[in-house]
N, C-alpha and C positions, 0 to 999 in steps of 0.2 A: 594420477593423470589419465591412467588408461580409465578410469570411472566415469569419467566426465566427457571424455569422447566417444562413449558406450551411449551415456545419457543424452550429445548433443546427436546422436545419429536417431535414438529415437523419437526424437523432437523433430527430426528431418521427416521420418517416417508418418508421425501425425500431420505434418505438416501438407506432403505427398500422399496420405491416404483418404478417403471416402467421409471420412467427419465433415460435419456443417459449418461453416465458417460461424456461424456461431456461436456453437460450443467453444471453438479455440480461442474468440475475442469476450467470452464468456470468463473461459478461463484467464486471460490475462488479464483481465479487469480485477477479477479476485486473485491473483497477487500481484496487481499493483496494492488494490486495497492494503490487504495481507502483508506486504513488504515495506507501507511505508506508514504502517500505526505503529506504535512501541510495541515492545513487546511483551513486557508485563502489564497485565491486566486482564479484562476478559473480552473485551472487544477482537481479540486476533484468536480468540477460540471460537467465538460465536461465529465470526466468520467464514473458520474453517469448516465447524458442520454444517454451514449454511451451502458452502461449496462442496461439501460429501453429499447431500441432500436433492440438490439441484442436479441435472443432465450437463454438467461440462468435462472440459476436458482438464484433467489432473496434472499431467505431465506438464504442459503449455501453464498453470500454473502456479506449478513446484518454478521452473526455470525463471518466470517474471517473478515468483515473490524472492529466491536469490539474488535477482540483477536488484532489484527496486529495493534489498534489504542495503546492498552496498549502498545505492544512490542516497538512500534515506543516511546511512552513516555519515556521507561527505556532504550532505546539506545542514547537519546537526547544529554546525558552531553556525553558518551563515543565520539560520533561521534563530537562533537565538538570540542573536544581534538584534536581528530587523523586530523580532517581536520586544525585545527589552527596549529598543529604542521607539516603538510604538507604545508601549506602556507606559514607559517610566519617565521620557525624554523630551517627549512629543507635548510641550505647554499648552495646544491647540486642541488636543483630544483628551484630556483630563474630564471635561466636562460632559463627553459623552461615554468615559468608562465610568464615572460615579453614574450616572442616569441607567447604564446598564446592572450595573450592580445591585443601585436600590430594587430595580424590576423584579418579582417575584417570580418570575418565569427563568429567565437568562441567571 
């Protein structure tokens, strides 16, 4: 507990201090990114050195790719729904995931 209150004062502190609002909306952009792709695979590593690489702020998103991991947890079943029932359900759109499919691009 005491970790976390450690970590949410120094979130206060970039928040309160001299950084570019940039950098901080920089950073939360890359862990929203970060916290709501899976996590196997290589897309949330490319990511993250892309966010080591770049000028933003680290702290600002360590905290949004924790909040956005949970979020991303409690939308799992919902979005699985909506996509199987888009896929598999949907009589009306059948004809435009064959037409996607055959496409040699998608």
């Amino acid at each position: 507990m005491l970790l976390v209150v450690k970590f949410l004062a120094k979130v206060l502190t970039v928040l309160n201090s001299e950084i570019s609002p940039r950098q901080i909306a920089a950073g939360f952009a890359f862990g929203v990114l970060i916290g709501l792709v899976p996590v196997t695979g290589l897309l949330p590593l490319v990511l993250l050195l892309a966010a080591f690489l770049v000028n933003i702020n680290l702290s600002i998103m360590a905290v949004s790719t924790a909040i956005f991991k949970l979020v991303a947890f409690g939308l799992d079943p919902v979005a699985n729904r909506v996509g199987y029932t888009l896929l598999a359900k949907t009589a009306a759109l059948h004809g435009l995931w064959t037409k996607l499919y055959n496409m040699p691009v998608v």
